[in-house]
Backbone atoms as SQL, in Angstrom:
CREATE TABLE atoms (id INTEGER PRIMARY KEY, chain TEXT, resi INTEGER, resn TEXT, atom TEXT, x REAL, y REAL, z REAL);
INSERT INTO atoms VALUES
  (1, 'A', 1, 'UNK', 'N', 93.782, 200.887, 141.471),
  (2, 'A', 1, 'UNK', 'CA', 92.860, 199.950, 140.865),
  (3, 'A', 1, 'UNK', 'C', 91.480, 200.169, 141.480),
  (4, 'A', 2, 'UNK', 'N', 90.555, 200.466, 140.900),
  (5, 'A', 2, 'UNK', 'CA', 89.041, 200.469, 141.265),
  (6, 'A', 2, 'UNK', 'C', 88.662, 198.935, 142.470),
  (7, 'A', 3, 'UNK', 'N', 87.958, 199.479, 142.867),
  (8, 'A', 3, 'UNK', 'CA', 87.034, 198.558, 143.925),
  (9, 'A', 3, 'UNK', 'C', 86.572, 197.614, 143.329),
  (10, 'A', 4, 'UNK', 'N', 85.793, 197.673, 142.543),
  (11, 'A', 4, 'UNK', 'CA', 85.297, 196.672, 141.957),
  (12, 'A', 4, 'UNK', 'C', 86.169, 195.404, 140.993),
  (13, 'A', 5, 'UNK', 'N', 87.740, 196.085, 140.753),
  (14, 'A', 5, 'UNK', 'CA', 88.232, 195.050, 140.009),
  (15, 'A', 5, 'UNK', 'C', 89.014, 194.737, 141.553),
  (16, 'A', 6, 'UNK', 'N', 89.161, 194.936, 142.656),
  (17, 'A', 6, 'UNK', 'CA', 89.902, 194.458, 143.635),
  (18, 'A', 6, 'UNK', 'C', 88.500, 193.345, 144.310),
  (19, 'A', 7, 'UNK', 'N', 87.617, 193.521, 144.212),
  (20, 'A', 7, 'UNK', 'CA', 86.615, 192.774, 144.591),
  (21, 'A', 7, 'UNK', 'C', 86.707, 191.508, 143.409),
  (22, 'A', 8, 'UNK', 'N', 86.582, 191.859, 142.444),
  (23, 'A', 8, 'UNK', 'CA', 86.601, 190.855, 141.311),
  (24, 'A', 8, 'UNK', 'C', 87.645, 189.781, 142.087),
  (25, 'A', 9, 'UNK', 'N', 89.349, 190.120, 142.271),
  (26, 'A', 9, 'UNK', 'CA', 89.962, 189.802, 142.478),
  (27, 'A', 9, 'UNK', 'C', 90.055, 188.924, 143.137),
  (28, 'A', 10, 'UNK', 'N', 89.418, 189.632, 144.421),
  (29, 'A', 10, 'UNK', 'CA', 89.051, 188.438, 145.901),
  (30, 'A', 10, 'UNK', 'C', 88.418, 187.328, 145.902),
  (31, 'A', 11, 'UNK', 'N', 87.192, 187.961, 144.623),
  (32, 'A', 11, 'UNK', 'CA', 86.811, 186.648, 144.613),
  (33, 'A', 11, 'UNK', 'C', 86.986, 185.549, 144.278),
  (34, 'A', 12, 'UNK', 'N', 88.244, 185.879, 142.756),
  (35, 'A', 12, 'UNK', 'CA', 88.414, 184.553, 142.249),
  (36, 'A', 12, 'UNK', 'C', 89.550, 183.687, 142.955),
  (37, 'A', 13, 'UNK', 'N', 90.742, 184.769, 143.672),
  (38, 'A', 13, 'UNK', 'CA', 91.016, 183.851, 144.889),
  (39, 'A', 13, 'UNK', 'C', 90.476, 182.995, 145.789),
  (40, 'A', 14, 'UNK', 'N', 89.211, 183.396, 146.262),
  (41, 'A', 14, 'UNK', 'CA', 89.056, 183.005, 147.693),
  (42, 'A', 14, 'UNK', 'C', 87.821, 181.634, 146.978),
  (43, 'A', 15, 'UNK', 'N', 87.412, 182.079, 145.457),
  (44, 'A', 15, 'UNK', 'CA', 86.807, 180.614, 145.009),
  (45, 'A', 15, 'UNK', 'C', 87.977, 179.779, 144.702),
  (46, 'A', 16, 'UNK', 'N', 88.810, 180.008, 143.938),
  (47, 'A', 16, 'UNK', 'CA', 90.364, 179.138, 143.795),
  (48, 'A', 16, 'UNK', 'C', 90.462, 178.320, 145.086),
  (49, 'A', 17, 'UNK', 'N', 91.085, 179.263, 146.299),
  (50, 'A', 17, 'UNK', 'CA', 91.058, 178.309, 147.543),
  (51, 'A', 17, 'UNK', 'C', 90.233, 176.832, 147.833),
  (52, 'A', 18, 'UNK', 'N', 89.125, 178.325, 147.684),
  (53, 'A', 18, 'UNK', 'CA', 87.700, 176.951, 148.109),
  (54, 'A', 18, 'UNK', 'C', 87.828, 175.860, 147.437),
  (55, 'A', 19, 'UNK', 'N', 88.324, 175.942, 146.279),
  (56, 'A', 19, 'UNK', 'CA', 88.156, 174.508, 145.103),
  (57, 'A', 19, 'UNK', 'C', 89.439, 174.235, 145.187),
  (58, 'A', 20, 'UNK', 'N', 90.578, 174.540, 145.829),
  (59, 'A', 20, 'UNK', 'CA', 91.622, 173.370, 146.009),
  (60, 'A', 20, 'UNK', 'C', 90.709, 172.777, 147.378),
  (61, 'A', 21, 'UNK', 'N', 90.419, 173.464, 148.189),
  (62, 'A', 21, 'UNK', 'CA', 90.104, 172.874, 149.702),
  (63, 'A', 21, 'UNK', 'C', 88.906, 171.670, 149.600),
  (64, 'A', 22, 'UNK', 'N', 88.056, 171.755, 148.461),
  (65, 'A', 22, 'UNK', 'CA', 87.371, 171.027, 148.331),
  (66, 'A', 22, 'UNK', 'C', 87.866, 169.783, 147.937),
  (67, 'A', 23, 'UNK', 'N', 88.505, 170.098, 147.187),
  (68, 'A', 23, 'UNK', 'CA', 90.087, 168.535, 146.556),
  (69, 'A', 23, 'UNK', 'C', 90.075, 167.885, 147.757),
  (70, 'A', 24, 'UNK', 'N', 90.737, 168.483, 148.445),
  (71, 'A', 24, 'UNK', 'CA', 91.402, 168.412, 149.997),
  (72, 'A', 24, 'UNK', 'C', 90.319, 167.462, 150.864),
  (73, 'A', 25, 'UNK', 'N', 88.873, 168.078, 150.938),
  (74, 'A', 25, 'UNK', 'CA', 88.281, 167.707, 151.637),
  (75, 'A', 25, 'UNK', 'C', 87.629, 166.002, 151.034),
  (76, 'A', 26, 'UNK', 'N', 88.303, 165.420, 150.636),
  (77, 'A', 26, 'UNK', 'CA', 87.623, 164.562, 149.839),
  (78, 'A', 26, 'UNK', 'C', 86.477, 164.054, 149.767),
  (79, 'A', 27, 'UNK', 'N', 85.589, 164.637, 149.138),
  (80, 'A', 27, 'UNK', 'CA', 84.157, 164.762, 148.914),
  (81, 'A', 27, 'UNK', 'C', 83.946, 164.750, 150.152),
  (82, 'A', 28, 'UNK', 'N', 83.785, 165.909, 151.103),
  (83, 'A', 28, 'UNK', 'CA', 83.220, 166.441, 152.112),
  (84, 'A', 28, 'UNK', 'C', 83.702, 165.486, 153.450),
  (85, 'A', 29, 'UNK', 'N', 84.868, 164.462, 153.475),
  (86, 'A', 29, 'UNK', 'CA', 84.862, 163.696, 154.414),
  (87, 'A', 29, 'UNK', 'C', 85.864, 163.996, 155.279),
  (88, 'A', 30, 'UNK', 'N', 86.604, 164.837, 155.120),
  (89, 'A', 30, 'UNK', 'CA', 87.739, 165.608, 156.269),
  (90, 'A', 30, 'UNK', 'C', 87.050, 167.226, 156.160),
  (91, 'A', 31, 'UNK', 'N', 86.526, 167.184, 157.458),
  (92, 'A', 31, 'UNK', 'CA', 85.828, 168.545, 158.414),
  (93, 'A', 31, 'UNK', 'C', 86.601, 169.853, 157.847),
  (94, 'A', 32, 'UNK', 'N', 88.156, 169.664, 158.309),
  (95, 'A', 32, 'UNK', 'CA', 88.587, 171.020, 158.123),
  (96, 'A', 32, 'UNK', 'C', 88.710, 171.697, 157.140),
  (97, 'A', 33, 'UNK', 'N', 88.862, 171.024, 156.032),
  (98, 'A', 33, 'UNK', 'CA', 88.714, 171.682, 154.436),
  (99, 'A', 33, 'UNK', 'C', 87.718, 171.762, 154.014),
  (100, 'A', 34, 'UNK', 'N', 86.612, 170.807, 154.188),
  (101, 'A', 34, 'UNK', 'CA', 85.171, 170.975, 154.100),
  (102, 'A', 34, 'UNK', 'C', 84.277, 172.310, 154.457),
  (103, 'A', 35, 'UNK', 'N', 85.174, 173.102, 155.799),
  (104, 'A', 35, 'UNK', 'CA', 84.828, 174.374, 156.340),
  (105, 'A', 35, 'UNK', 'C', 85.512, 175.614, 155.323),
  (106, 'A', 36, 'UNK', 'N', 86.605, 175.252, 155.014),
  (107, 'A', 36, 'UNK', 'CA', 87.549, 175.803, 154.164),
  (108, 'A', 36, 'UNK', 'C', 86.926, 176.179, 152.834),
  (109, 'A', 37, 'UNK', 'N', 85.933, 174.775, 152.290),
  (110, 'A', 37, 'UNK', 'CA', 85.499, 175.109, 151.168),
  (111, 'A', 37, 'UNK', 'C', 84.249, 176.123, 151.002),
  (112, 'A', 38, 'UNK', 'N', 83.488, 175.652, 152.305),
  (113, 'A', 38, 'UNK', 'CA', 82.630, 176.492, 152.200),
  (114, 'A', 38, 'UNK', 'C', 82.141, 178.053, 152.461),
  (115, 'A', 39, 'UNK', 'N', 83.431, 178.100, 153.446),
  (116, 'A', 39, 'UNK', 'CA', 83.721, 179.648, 153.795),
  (117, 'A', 39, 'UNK', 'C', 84.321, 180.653, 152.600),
  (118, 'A', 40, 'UNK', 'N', 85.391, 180.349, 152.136),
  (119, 'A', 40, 'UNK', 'CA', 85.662, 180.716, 150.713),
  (120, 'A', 40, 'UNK', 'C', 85.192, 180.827, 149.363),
  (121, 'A', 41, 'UNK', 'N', 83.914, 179.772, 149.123),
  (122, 'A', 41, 'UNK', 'CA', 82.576, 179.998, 148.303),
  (123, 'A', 41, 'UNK', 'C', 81.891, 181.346, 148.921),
  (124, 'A', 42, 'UNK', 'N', 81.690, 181.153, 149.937),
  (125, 'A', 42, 'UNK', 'CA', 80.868, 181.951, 150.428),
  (126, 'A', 42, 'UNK', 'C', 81.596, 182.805, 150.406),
  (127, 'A', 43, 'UNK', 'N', 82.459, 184.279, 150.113),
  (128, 'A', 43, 'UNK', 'CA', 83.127, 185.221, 150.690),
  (129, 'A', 43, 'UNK', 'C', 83.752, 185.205, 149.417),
  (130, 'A', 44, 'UNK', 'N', 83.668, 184.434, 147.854),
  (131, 'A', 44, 'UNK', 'CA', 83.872, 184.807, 146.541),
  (132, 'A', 44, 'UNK', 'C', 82.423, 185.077, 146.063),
  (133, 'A', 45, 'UNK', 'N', 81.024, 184.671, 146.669),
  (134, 'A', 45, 'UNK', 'CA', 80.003, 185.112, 145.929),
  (135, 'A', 45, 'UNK', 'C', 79.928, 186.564, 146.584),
  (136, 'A', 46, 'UNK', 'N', 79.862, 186.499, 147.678),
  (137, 'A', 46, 'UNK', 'CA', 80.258, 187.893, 148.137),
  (138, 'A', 46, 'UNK', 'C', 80.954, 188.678, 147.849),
  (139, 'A', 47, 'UNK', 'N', 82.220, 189.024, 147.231),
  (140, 'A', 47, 'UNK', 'CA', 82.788, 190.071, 146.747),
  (141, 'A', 47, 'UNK', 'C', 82.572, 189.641, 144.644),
  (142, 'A', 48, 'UNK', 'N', 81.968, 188.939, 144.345),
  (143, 'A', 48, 'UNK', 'CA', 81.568, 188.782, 143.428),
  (144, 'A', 48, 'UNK', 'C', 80.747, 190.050, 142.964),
  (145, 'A', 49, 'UNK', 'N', 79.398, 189.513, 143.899),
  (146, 'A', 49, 'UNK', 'CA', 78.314, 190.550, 144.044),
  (147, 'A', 49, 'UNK', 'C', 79.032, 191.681, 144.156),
  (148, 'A', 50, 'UNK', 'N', 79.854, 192.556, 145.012),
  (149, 'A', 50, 'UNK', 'CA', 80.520, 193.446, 144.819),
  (150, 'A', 50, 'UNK', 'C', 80.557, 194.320, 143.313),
  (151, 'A', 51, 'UNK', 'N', 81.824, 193.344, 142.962),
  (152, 'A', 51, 'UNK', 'CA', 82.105, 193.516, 141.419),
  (153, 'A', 51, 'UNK', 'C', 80.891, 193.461, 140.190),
  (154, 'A', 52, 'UNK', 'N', 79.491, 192.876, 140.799),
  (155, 'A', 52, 'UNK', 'CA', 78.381, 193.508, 139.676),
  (156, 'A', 52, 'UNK', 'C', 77.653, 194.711, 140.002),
  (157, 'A', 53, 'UNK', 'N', 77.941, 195.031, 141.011),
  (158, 'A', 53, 'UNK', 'CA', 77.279, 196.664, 141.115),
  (159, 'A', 53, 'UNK', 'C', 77.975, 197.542, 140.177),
  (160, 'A', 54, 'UNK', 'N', 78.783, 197.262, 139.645),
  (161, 'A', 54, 'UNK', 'CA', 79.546, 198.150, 138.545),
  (162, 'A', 54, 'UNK', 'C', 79.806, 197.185, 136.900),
  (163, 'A', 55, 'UNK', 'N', 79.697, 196.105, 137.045),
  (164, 'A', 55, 'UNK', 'CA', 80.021, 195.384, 135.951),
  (165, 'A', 55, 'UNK', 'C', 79.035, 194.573, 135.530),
  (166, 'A', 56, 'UNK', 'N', 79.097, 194.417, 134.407),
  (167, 'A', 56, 'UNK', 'CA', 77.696, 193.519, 133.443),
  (168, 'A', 56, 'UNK', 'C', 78.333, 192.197, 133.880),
  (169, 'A', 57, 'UNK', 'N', 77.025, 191.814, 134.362),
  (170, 'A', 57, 'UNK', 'CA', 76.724, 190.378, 134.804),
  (171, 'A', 57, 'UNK', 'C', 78.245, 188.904, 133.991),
  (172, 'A', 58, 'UNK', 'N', 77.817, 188.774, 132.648),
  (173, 'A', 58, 'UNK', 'CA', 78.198, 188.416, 131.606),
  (174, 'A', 58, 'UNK', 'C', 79.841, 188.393, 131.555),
  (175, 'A', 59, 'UNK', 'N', 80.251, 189.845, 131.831),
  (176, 'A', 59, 'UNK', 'CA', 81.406, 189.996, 132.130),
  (177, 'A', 59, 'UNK', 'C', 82.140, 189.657, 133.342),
  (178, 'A', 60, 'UNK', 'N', 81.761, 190.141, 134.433),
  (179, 'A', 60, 'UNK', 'CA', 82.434, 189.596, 135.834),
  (180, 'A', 60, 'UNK', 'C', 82.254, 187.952, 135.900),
  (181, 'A', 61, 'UNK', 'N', 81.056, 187.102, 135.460),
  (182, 'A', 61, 'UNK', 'CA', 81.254, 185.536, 135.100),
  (183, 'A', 61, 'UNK', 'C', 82.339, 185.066, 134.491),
  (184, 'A', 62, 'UNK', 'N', 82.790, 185.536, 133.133),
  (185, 'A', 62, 'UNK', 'CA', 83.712, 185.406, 132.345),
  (186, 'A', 62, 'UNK', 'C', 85.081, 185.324, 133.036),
  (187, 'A', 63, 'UNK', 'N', 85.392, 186.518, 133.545),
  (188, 'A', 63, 'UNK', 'CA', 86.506, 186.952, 133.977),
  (189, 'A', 63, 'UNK', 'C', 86.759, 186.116, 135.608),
  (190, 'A', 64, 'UNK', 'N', 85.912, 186.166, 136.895),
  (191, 'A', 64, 'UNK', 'CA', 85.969, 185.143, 137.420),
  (192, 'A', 64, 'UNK', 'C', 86.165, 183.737, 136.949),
  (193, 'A', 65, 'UNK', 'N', 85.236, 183.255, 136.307),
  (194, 'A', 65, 'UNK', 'CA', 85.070, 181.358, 135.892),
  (195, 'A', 65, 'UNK', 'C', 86.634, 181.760, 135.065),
  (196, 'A', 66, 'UNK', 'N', 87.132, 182.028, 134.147),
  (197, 'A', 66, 'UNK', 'CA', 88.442, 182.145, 133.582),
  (198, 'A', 66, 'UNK', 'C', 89.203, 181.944, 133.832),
  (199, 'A', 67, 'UNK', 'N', 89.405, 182.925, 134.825),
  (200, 'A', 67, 'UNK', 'CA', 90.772, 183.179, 135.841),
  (201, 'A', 67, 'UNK', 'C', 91.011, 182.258, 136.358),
  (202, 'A', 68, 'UNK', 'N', 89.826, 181.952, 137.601),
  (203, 'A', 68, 'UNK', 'CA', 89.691, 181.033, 138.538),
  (204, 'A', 68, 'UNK', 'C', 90.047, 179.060, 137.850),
  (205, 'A', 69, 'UNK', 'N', 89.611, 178.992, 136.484),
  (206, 'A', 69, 'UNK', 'CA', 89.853, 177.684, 135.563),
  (207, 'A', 69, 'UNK', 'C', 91.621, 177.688, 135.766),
  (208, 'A', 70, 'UNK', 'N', 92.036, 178.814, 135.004),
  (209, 'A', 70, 'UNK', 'CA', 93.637, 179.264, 135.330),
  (210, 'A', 70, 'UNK', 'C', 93.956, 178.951, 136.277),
  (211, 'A', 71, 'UNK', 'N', 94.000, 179.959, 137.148),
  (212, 'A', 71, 'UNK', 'CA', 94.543, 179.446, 138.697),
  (213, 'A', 71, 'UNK', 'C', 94.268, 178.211, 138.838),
  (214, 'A', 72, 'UNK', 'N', 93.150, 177.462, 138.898),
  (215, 'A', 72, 'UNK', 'CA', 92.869, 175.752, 139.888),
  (216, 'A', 72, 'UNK', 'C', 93.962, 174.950, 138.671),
  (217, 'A', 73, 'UNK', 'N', 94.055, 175.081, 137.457),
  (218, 'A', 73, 'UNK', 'CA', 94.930, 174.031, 136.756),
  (219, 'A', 73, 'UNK', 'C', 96.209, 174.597, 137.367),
  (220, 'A', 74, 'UNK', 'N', 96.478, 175.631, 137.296),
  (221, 'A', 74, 'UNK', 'CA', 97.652, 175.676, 137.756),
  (222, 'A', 74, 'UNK', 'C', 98.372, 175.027, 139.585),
  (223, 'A', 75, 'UNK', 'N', 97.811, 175.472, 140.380),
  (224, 'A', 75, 'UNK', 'CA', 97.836, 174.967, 141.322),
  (225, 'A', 75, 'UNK', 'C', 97.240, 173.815, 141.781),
  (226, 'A', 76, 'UNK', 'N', 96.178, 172.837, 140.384),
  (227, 'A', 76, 'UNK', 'CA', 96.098, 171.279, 140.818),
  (228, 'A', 76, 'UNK', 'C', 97.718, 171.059, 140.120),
  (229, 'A', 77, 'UNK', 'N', 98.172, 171.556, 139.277),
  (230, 'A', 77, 'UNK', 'CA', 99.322, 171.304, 138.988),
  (231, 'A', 77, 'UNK', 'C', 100.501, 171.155, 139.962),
  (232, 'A', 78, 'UNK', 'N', 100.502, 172.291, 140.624),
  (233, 'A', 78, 'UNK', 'CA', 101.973, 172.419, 141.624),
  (234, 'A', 78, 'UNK', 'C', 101.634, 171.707, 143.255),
  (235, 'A', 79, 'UNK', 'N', 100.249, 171.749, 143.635),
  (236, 'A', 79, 'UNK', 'CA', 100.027, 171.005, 144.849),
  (237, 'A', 79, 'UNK', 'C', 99.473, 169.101, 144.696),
  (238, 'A', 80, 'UNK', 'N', 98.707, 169.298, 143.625),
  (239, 'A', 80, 'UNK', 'CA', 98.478, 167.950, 143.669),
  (240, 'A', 80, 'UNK', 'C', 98.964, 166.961, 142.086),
  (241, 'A', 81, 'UNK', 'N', 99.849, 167.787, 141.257),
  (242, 'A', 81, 'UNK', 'CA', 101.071, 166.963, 140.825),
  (243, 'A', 81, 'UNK', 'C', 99.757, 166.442, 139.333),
  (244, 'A', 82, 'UNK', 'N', 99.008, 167.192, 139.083),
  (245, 'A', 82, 'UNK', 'CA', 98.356, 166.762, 138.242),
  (246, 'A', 82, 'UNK', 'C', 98.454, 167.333, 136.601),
  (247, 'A', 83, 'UNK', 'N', 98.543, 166.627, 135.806),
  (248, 'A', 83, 'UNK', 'CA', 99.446, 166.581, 134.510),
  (249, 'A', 83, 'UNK', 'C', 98.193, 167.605, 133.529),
  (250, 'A', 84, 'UNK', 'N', 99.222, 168.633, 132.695),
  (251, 'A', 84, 'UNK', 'CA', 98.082, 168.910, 131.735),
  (252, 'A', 84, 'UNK', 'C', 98.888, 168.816, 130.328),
  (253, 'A', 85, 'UNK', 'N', 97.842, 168.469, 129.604),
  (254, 'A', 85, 'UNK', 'CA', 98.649, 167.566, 128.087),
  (255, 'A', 85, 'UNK', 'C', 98.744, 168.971, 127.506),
  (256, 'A', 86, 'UNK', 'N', 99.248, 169.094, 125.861),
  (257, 'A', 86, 'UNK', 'CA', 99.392, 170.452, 124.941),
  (258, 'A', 86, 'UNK', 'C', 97.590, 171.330, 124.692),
  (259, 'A', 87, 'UNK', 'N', 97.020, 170.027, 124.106),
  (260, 'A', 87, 'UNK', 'CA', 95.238, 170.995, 124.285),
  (261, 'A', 87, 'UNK', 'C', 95.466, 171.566, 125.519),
  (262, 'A', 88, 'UNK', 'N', 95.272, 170.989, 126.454),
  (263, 'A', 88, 'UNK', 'CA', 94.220, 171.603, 127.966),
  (264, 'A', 88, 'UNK', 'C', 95.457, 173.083, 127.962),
  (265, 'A', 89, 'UNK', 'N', 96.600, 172.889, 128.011),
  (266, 'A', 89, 'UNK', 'CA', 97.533, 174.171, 128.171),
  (267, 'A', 89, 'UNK', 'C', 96.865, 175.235, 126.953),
  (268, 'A', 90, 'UNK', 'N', 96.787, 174.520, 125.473),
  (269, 'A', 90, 'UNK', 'CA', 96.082, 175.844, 124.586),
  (270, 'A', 90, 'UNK', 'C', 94.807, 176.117, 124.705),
  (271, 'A', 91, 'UNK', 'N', 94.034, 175.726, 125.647),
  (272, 'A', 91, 'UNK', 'CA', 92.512, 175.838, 126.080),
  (273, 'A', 91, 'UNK', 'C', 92.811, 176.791, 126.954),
  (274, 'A', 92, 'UNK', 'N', 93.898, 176.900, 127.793),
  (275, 'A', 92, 'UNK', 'CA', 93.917, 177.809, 129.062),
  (276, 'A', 92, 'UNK', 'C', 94.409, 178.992, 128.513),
  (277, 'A', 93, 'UNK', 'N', 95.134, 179.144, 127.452),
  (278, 'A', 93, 'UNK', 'CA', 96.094, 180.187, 126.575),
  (279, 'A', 93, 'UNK', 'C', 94.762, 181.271, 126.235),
  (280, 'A', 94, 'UNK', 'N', 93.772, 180.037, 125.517),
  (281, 'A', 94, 'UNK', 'CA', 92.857, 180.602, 125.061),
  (282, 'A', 94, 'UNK', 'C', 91.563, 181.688, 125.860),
  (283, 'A', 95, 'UNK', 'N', 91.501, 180.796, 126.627),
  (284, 'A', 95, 'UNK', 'CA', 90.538, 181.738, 128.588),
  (285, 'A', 95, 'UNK', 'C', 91.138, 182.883, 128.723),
  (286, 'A', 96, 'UNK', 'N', 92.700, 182.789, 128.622),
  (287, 'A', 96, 'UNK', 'CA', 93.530, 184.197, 129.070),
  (288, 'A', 96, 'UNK', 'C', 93.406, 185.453, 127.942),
  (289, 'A', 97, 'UNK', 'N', 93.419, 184.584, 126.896),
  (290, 'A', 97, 'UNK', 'CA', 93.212, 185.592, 125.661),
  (291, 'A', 97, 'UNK', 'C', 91.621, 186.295, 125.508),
  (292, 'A', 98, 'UNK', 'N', 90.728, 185.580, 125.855),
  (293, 'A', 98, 'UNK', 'CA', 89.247, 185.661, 125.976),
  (294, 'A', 98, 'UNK', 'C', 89.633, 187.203, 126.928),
  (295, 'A', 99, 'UNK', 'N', 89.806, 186.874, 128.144),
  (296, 'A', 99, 'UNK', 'CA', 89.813, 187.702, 129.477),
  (297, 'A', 99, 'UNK', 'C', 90.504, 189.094, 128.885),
  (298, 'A', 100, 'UNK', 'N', 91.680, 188.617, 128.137),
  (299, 'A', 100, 'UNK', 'CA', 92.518, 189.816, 127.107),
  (300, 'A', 100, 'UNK', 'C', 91.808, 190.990, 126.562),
  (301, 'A', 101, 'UNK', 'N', 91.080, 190.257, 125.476),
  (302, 'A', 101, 'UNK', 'CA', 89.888, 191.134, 124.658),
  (303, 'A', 101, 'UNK', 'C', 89.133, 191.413, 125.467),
  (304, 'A', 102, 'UNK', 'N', 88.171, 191.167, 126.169),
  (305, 'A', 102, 'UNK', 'CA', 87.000, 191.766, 127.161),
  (306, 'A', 102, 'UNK', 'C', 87.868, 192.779, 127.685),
  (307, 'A', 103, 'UNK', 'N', 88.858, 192.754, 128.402),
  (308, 'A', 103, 'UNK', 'CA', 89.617, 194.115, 129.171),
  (309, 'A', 103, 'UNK', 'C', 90.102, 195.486, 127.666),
  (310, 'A', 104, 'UNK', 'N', 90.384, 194.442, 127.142),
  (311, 'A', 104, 'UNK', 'CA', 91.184, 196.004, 126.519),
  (312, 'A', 104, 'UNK', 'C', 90.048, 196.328, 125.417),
  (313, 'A', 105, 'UNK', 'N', 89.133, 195.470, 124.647),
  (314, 'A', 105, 'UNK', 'CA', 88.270, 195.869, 124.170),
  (315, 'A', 105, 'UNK', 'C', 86.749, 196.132, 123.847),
  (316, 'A', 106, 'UNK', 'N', 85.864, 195.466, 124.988),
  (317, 'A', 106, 'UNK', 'CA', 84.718, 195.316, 125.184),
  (318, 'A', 106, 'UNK', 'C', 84.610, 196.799, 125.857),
  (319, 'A', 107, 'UNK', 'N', 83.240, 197.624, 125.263),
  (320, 'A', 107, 'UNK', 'CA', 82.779, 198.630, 125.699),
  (321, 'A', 107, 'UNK', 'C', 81.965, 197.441, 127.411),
  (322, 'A', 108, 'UNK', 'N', 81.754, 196.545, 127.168),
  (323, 'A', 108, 'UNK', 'CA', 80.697, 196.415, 128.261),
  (324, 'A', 108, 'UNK', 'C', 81.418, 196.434, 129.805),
  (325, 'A', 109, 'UNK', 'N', 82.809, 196.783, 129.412),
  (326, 'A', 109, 'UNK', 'CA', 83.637, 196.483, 130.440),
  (327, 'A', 109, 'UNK', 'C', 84.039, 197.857, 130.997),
  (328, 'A', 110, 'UNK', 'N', 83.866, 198.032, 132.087),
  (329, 'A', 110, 'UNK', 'CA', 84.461, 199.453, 132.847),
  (330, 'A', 110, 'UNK', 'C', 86.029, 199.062, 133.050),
  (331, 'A', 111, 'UNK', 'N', 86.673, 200.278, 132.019),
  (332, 'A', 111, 'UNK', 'CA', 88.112, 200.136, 132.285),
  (333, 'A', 111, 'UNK', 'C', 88.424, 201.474, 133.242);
């Protein structure tokens, strides 16, 4: 896998983290997740940036904010027990399908 989609990668993990940790930190009032959140912002814009030295702006947004929407419903789901009705599940169907087409068919995308 190219660098730049392993950078992509990192980042939308390590923003995922950050935004459960921010949950966590409840609005900034427990220290240790509060550090959590902000270290992991910081170190997804960073390998973000990564992933646009090779990729159109437009695209690495997409595909981060996407993913990362994915992942946090899913895991506000399994850690903090939070319900998603039939829309919000075909809204997320839909992000994945978005992310779908840009990979397999957008020229703007380095495959």
């Amino acid at each position: 896998m190219p660098y730049h989609y392993i950078a992509l990668l990192i980042a939308i993990v390590a923003e995922t983290i950050g935004t459960m940790a921010l949950q966590a930190s409840q609005q900034f009032t427990k220290p240790l997740p509060a550090v959590i959140t902000v270290v992991f912002y910081g170190a997804s814009f960073y390998f973000m940036a990564q992933a646009l030295r090779v990729m159109p702006v437009g695209v690495v947004y997409a595909i981060w904010s996407g993913l990362g929407i994915v992942l946090i419903a899913g895991f506000g789901f399994v850690i903090f027990g939070q319900r998603l009705d039939v829309p919000a599940v075909i809204g997320l169907g839909l992000i994945i399908t978005g992310i779908v087409v840009i990979q397999l068919y957008s020229t703007a995308s380095p495959h």
